[in-house]
PDB file of N, CA, C and O in Angstrom:
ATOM      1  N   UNK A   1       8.701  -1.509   5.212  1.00  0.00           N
ATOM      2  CA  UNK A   1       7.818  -0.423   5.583  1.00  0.00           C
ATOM      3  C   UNK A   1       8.669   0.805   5.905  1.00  0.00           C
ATOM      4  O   UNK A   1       9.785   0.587   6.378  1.00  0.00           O
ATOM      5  N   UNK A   2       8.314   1.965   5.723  1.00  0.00           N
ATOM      6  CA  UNK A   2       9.065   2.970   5.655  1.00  0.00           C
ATOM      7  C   UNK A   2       8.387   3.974   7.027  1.00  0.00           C
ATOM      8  O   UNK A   2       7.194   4.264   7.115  1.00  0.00           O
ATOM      9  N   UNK A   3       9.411   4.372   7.974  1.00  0.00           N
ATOM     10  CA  UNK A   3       8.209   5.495   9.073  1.00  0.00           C
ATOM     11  C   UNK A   3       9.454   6.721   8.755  1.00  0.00           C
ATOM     12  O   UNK A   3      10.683   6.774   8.794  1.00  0.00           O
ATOM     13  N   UNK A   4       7.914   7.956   8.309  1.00  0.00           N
ATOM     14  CA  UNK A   4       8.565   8.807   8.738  1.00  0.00           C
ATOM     15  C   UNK A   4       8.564   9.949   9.737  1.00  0.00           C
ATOM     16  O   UNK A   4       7.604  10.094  10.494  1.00  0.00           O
ATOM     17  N   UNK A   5       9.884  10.979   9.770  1.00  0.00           N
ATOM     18  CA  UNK A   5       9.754  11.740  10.712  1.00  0.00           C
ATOM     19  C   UNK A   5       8.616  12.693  11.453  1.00  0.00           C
ATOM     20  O   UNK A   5       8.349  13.023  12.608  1.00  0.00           O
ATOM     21  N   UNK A   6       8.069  12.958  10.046  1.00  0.00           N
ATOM     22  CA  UNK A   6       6.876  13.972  10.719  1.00  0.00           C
ATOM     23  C   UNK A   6       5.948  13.227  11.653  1.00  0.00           C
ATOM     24  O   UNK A   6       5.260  13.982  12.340  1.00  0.00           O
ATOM     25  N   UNK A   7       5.741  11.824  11.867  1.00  0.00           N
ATOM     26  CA  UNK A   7       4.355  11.243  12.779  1.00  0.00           C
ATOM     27  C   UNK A   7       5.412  11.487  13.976  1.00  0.00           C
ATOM     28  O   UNK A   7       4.712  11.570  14.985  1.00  0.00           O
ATOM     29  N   UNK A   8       6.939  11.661  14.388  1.00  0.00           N
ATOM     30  CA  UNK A   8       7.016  11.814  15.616  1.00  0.00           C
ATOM     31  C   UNK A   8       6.244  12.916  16.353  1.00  0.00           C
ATOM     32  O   UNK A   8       5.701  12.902  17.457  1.00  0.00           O
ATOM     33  N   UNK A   9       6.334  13.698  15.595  1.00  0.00           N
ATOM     34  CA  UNK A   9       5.219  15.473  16.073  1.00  0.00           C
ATOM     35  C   UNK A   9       4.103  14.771  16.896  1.00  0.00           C
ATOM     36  O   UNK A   9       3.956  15.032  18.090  1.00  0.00           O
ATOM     37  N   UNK A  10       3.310  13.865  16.229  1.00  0.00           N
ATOM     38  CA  UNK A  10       1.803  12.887  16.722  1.00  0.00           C
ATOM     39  C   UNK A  10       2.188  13.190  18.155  1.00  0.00           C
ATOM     40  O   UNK A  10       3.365  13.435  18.420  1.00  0.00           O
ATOM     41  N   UNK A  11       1.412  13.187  18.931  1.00  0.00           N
ATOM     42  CA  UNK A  11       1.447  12.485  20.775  1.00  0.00           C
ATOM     43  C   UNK A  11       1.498  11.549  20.553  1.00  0.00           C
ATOM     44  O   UNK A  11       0.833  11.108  19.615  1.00  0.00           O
ATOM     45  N   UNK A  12       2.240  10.825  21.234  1.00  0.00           N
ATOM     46  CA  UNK A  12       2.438   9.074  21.654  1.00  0.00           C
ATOM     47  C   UNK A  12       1.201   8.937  22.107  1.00  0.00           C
ATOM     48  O   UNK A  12       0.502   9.724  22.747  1.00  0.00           O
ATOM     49  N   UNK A  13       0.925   7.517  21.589  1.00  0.00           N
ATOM     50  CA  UNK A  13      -0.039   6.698  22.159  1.00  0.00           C
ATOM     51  C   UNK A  13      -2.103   7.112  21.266  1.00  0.00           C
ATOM     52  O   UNK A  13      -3.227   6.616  21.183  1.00  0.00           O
ATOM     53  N   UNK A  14      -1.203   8.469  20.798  1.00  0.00           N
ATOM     54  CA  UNK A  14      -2.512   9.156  20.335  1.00  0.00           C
ATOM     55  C   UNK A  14      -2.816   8.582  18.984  1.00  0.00           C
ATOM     56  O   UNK A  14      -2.064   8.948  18.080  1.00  0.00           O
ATOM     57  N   UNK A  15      -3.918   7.631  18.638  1.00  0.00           N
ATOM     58  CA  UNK A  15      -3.863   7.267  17.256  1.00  0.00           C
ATOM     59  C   UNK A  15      -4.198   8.127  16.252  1.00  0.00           C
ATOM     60  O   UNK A  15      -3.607   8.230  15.177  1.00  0.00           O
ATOM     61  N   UNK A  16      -5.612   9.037  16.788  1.00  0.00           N
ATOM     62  CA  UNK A  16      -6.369   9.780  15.758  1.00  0.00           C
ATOM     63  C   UNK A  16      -5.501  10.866  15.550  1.00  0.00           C
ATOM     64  O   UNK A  16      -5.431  11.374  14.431  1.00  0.00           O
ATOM     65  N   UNK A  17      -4.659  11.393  16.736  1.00  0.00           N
ATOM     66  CA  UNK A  17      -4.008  12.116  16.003  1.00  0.00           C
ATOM     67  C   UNK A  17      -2.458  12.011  15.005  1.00  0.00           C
ATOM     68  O   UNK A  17      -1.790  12.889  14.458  1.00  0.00           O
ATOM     69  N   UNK A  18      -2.261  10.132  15.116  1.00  0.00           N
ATOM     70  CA  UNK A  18      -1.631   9.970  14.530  1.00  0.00           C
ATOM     71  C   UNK A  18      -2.142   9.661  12.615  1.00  0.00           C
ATOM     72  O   UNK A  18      -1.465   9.808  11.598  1.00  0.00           O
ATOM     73  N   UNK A  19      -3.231   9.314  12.752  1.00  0.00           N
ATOM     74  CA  UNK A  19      -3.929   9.184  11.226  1.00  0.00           C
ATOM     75  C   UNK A  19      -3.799  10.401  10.890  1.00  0.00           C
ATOM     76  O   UNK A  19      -3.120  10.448   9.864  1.00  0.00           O
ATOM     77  N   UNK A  20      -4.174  11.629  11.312  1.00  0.00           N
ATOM     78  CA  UNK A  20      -4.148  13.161  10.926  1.00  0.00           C
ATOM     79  C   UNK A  20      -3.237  13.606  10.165  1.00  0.00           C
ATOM     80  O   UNK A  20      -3.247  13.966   8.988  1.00  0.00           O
ATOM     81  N   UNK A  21      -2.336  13.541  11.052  1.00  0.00           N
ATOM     82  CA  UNK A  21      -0.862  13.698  10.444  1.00  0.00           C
ATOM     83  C   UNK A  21      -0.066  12.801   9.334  1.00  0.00           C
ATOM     84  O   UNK A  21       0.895  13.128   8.637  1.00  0.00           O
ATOM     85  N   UNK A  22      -0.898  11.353   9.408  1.00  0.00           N
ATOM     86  CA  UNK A  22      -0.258  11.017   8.220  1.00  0.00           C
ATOM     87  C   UNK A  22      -1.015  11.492   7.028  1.00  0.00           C
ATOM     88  O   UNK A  22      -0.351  11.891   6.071  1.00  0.00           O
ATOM     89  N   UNK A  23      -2.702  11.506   6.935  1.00  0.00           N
ATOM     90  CA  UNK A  23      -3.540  12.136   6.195  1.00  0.00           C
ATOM     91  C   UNK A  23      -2.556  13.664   5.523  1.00  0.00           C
ATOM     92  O   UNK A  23      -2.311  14.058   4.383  1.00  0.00           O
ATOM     93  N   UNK A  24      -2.259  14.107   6.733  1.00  0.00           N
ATOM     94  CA  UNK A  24      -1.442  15.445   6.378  1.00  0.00           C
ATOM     95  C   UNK A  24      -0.653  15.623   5.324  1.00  0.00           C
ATOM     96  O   UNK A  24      -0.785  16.189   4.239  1.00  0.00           O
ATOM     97  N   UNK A  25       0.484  14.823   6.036  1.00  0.00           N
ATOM     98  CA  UNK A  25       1.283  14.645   4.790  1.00  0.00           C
ATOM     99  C   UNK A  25       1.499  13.815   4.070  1.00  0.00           C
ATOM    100  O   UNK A  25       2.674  13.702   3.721  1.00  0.00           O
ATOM    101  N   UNK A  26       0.683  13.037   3.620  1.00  0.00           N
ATOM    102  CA  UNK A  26       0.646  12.156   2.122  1.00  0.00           C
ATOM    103  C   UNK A  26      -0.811  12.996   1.494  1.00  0.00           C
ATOM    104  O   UNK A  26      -0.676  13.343   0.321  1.00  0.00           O
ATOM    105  N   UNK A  27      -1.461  13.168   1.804  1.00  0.00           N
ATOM    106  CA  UNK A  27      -2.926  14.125   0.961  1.00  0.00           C
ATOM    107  C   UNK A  27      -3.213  12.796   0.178  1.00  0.00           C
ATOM    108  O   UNK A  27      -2.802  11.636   0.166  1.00  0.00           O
ATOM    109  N   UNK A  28      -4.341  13.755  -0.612  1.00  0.00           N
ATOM    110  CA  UNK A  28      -5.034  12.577  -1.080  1.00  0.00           C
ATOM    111  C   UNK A  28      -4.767  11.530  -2.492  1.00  0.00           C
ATOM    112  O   UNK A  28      -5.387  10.556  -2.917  1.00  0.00           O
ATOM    113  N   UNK A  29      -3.431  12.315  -3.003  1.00  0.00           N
ATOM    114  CA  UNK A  29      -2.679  11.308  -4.172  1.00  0.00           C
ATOM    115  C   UNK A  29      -1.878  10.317  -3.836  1.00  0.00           C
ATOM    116  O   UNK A  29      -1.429   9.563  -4.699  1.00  0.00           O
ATOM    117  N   UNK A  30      -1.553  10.163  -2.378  1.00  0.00           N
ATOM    118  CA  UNK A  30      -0.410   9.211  -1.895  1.00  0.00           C
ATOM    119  C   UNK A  30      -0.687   7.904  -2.369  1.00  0.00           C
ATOM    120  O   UNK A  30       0.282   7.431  -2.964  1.00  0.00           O
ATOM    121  N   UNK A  31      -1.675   7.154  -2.310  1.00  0.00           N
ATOM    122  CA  UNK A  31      -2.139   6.292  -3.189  1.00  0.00           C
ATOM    123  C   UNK A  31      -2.404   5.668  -4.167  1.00  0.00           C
ATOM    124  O   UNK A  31      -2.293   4.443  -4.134  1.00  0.00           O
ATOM    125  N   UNK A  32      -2.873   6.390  -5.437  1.00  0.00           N
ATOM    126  CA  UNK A  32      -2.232   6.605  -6.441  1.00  0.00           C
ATOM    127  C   UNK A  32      -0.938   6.530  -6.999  1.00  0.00           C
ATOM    128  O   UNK A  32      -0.596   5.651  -7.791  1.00  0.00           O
ATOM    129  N   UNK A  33      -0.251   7.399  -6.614  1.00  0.00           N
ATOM    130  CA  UNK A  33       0.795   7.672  -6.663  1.00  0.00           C
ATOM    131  C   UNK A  33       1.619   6.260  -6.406  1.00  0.00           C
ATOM    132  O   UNK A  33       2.272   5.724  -7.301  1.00  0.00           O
ATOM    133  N   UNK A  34       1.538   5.889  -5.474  1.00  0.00           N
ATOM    134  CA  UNK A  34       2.377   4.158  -4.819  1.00  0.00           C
ATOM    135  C   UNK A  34       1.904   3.241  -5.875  1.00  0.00           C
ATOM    136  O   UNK A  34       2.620   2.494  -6.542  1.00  0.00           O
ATOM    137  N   UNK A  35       0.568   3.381  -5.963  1.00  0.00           N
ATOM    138  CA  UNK A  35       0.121   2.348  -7.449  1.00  0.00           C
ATOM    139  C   UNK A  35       0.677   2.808  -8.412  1.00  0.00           C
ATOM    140  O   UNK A  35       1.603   2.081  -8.772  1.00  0.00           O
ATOM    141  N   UNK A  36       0.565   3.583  -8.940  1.00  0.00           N
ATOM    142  CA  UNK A  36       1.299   4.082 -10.408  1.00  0.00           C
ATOM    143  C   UNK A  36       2.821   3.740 -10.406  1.00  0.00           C
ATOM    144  O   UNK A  36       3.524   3.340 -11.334  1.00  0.00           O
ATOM    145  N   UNK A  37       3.220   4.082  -8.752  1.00  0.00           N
ATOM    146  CA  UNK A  37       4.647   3.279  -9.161  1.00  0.00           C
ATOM    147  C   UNK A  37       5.168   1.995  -8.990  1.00  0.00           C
ATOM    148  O   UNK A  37       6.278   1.480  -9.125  1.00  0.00           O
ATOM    149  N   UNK A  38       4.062   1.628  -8.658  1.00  0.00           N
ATOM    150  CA  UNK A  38       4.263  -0.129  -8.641  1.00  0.00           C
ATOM    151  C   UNK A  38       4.158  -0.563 -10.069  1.00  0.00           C
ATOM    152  O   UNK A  38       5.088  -1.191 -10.574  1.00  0.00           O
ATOM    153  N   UNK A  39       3.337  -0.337 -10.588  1.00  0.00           N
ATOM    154  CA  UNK A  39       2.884  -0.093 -12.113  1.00  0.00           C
ATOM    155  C   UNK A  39       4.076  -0.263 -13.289  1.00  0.00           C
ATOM    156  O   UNK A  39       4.240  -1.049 -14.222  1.00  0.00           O
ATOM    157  N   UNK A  40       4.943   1.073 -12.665  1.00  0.00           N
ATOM    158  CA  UNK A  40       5.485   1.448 -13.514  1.00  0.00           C
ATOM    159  C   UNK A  40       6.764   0.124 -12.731  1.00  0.00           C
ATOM    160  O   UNK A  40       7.190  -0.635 -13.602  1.00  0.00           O
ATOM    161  N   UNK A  41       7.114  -0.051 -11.851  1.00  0.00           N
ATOM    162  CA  UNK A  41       8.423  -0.851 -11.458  1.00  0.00           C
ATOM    163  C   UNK A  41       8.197  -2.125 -12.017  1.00  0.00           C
ATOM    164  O   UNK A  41       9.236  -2.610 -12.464  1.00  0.00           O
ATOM    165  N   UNK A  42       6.595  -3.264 -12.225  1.00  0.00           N
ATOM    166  CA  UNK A  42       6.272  -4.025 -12.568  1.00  0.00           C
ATOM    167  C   UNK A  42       6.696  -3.883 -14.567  1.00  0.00           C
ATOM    168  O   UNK A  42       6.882  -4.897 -15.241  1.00  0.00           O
ATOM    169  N   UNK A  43       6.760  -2.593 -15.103  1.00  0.00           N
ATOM    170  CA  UNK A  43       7.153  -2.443 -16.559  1.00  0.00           C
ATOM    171  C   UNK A  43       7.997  -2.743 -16.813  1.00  0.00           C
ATOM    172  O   UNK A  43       8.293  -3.383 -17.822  1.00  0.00           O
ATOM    173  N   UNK A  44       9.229  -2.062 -15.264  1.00  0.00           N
ATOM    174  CA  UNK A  44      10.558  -2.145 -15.870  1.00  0.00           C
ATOM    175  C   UNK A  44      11.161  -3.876 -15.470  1.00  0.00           C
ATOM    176  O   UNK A  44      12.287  -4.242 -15.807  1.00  0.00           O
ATOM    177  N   UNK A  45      10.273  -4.696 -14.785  1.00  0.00           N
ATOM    178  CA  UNK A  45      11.219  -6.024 -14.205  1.00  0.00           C
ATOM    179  C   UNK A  45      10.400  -7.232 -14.821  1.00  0.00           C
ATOM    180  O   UNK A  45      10.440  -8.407 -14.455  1.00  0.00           O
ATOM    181  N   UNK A  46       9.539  -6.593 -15.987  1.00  0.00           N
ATOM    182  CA  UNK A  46       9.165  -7.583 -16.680  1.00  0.00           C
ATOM    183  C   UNK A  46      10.361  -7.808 -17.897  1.00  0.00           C
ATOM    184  O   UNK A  46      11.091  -6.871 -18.218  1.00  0.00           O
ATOM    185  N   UNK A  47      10.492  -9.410 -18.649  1.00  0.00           N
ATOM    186  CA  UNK A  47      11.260  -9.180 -19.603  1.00  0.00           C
ATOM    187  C   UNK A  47      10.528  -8.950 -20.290  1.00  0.00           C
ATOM    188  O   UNK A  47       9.305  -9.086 -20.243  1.00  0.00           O
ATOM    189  N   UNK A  48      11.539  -8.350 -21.444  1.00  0.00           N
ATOM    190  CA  UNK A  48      11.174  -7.406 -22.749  1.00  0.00           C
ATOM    191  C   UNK A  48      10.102  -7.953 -23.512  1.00  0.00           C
ATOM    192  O   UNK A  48       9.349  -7.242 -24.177  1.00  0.00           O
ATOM    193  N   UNK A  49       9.994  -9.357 -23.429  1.00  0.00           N
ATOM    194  CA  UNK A  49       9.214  -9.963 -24.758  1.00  0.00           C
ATOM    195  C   UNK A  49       8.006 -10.526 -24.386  1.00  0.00           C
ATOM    196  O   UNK A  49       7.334 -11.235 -25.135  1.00  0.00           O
ATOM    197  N   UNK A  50       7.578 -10.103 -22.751  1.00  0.00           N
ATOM    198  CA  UNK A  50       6.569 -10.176 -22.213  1.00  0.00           C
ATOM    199  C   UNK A  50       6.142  -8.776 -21.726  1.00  0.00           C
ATOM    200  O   UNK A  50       5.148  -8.692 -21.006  1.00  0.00           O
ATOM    201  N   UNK A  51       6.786  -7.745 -22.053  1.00  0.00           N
ATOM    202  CA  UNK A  51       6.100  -5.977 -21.811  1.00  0.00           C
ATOM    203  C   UNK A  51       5.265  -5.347 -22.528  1.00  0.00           C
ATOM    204  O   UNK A  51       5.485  -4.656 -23.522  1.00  0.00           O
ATOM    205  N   UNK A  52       3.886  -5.692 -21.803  1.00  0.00           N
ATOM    206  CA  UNK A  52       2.620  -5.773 -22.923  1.00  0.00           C
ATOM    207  C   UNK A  52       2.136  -4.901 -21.604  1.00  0.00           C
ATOM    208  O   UNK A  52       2.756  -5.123 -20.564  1.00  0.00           O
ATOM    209  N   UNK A  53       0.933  -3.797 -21.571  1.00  0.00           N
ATOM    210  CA  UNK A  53       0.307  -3.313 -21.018  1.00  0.00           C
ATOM    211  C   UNK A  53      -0.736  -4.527 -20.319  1.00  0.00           C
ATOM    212  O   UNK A  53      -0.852  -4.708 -19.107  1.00  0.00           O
ATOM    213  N   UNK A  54      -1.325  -5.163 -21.205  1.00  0.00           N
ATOM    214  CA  UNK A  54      -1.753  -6.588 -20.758  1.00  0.00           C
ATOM    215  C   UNK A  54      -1.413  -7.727 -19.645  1.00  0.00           C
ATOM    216  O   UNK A  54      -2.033  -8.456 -18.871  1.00  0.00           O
ATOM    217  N   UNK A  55      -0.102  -7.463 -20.006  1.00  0.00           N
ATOM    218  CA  UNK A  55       1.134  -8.101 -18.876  1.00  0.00           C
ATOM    219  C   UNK A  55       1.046  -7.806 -17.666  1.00  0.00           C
ATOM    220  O   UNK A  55       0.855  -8.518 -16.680  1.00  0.00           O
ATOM    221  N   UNK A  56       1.214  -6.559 -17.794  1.00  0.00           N
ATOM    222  CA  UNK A  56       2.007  -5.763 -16.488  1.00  0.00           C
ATOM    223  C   UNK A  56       0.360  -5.484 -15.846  1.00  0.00           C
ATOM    224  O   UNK A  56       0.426  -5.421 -14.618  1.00  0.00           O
ATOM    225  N   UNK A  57      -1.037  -5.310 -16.348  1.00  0.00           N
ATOM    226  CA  UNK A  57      -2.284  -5.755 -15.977  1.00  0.00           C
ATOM    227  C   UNK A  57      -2.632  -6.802 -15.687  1.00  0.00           C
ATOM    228  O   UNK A  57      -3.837  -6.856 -15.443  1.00  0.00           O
ATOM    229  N   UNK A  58      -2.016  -7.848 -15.584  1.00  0.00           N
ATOM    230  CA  UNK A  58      -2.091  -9.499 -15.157  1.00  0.00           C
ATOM    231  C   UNK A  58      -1.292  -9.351 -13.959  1.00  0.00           C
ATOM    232  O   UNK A  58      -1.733  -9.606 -12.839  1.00  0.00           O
ATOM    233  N   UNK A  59       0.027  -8.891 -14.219  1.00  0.00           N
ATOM    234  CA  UNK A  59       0.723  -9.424 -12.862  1.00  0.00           C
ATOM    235  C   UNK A  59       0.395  -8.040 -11.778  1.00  0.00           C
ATOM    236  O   UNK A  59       0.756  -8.234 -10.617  1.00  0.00           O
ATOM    237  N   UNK A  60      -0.180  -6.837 -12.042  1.00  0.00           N
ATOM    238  CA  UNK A  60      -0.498  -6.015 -10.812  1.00  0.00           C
ATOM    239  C   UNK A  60      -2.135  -6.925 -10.095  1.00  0.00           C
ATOM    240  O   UNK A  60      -2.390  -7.470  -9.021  1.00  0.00           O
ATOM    241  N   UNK A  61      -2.528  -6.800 -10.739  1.00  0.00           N
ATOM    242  CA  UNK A  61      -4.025  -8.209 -10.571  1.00  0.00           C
ATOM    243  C   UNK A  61      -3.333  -8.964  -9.773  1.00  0.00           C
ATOM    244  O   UNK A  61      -3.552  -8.631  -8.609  1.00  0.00           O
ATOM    245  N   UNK A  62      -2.286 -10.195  -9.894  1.00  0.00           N
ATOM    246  CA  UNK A  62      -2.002 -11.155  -9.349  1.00  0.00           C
ATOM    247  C   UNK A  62      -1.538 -10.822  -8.158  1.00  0.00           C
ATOM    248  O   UNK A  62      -2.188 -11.365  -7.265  1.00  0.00           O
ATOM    249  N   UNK A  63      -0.780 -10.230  -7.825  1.00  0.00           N
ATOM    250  CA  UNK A  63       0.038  -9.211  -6.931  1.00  0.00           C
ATOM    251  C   UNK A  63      -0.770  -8.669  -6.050  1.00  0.00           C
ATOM    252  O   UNK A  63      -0.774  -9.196  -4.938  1.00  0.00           O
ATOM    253  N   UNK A  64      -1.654  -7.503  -6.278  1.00  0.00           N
ATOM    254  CA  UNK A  64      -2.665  -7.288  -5.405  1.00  0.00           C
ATOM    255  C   UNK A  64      -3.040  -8.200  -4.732  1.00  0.00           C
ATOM    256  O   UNK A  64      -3.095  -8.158  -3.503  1.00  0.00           O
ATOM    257  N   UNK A  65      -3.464  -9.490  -5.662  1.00  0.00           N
ATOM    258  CA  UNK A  65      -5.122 -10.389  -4.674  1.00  0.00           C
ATOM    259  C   UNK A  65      -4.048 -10.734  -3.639  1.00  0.00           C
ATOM    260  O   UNK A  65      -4.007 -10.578  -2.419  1.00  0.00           O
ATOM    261  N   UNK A  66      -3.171 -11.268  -4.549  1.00  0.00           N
ATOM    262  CA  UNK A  66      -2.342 -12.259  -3.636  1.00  0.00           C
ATOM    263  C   UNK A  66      -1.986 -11.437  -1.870  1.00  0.00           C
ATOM    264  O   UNK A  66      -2.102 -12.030  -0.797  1.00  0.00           O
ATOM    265  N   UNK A  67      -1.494  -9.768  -2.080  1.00  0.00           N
ATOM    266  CA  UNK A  67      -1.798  -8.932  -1.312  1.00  0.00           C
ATOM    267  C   UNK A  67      -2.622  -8.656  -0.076  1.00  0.00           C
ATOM    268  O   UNK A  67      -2.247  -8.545   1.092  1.00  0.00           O
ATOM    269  N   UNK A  68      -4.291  -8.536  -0.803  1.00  0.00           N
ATOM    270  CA  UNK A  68      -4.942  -8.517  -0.459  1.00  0.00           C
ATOM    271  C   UNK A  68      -5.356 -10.069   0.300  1.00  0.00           C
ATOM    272  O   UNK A  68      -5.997  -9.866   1.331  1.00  0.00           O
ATOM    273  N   UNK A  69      -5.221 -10.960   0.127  1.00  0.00           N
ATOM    274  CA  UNK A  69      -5.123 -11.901   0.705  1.00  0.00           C
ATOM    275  C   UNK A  69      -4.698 -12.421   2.257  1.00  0.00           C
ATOM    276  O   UNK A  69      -5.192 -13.054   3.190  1.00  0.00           O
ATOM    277  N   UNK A  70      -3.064 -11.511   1.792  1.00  0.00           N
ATOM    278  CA  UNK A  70      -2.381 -11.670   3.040  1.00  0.00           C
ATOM    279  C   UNK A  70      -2.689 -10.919   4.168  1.00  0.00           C
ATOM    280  O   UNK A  70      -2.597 -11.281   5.341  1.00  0.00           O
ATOM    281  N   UNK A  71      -3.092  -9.762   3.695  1.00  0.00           N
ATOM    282  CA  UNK A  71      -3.980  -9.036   4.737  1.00  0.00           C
ATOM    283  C   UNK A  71      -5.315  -9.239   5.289  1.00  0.00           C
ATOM    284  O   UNK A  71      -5.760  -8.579   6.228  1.00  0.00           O
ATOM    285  N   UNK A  72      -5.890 -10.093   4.731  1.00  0.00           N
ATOM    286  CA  UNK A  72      -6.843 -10.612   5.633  1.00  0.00           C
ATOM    287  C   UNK A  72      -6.575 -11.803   6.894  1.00  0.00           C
ATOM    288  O   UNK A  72      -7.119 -11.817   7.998  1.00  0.00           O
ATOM    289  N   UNK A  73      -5.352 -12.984   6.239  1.00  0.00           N
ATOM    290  CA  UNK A  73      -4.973 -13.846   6.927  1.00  0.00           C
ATOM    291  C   UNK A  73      -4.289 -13.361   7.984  1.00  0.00           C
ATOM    292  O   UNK A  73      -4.459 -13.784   9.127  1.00  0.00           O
ATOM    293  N   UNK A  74      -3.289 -12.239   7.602  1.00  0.00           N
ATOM    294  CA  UNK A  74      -2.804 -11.679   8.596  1.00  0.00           C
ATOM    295  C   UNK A  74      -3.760 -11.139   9.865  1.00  0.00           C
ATOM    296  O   UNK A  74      -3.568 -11.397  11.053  1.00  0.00           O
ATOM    297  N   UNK A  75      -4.676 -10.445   9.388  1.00  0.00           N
ATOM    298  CA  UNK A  75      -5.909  -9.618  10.812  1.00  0.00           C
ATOM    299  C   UNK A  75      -6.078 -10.974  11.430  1.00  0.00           C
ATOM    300  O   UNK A  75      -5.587 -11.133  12.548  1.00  0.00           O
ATOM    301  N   UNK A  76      -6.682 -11.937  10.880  1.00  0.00           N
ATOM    302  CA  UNK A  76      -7.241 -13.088  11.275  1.00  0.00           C
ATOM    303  C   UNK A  76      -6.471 -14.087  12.269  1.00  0.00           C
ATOM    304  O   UNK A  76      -6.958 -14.829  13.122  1.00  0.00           O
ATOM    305  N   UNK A  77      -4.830 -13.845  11.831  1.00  0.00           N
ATOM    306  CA  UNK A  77      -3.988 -14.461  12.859  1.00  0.00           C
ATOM    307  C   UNK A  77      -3.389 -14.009  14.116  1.00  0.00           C
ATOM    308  O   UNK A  77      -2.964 -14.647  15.078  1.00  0.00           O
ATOM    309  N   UNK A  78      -3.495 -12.069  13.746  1.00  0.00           N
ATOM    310  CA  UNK A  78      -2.986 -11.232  14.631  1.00  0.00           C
ATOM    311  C   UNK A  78      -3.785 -11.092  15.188  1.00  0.00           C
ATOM    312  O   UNK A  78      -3.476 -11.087  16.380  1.00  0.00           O
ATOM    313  N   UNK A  79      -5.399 -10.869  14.918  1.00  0.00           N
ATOM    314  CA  UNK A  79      -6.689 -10.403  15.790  1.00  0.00           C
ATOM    315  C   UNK A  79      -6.796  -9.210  15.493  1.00  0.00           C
ATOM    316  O   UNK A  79      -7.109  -8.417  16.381  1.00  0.00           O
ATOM    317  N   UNK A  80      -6.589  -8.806  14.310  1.00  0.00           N
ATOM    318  CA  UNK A  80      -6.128  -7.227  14.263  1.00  0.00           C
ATOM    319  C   UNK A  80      -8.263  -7.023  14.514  1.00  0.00           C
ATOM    320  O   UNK A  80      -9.116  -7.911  14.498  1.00  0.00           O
ATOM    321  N   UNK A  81      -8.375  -5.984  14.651  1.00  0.00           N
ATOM    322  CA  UNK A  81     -10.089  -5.315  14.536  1.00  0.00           C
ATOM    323  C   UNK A  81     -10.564  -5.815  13.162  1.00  0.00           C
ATOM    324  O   UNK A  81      -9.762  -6.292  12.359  1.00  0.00           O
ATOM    325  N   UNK A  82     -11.667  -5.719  12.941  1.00  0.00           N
ATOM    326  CA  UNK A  82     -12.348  -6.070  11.837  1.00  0.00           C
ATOM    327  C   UNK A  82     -12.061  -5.178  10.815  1.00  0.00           C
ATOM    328  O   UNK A  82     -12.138  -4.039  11.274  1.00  0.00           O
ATOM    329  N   UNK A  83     -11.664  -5.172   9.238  1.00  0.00           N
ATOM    330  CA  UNK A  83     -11.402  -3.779   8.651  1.00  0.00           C
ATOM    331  C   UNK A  83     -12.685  -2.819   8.281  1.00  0.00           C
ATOM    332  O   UNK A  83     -12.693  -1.595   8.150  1.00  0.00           O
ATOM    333  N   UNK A  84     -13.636  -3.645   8.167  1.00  0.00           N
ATOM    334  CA  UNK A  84     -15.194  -2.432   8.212  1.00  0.00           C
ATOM    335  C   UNK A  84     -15.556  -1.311   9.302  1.00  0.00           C
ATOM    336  O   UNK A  84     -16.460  -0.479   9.235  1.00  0.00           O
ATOM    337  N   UNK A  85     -14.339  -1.563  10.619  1.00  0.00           N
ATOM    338  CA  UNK A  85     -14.680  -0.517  11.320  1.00  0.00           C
ATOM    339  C   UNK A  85     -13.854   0.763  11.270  1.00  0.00           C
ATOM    340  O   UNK A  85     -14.189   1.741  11.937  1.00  0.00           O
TER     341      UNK A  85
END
């Protein structure tokens, strides 16, 4: 995980105004953007004779759920809040 400098600016302890500031500075492509380069890193560490657009659409699929997965088990073990709120 990567933290950077600008959330020190945030007040401690302050969350909303810590979402703000990250909202701030990532805007609204930061997302994208991290997918597309997962995307693209999944192109380059596939071998050659399996680098099919198809491919690299199977294993971001697999990757995600598997992902997405862990983040639920994780809330569930940590107690994190429910993510619908």
């Amino acid at each position: 995980m990567v933290i950077h400098k600008a959330f020190a600016s945030a007040d401690k302890g302050d969350s909303k105004k810590m979402g703000k500031a990250m909202k701030a500075m990532f805007g609204p492509a930061a997302v994208d953007q991290q997918i597309r380069a997962a995307i693209s890193t999944c192109w380059m560490m596939l071998p050659e004779k399996k680098r099919t657009p198809e491919a690299v659409a199977a294993q971001i699929r697999r990757i995600t759920e598997r992902a997405l997965k862990n983040l639920a088990d994780d809330a569930r073990e940590f107690e994190f809040r429910t993510l619908s709120r």
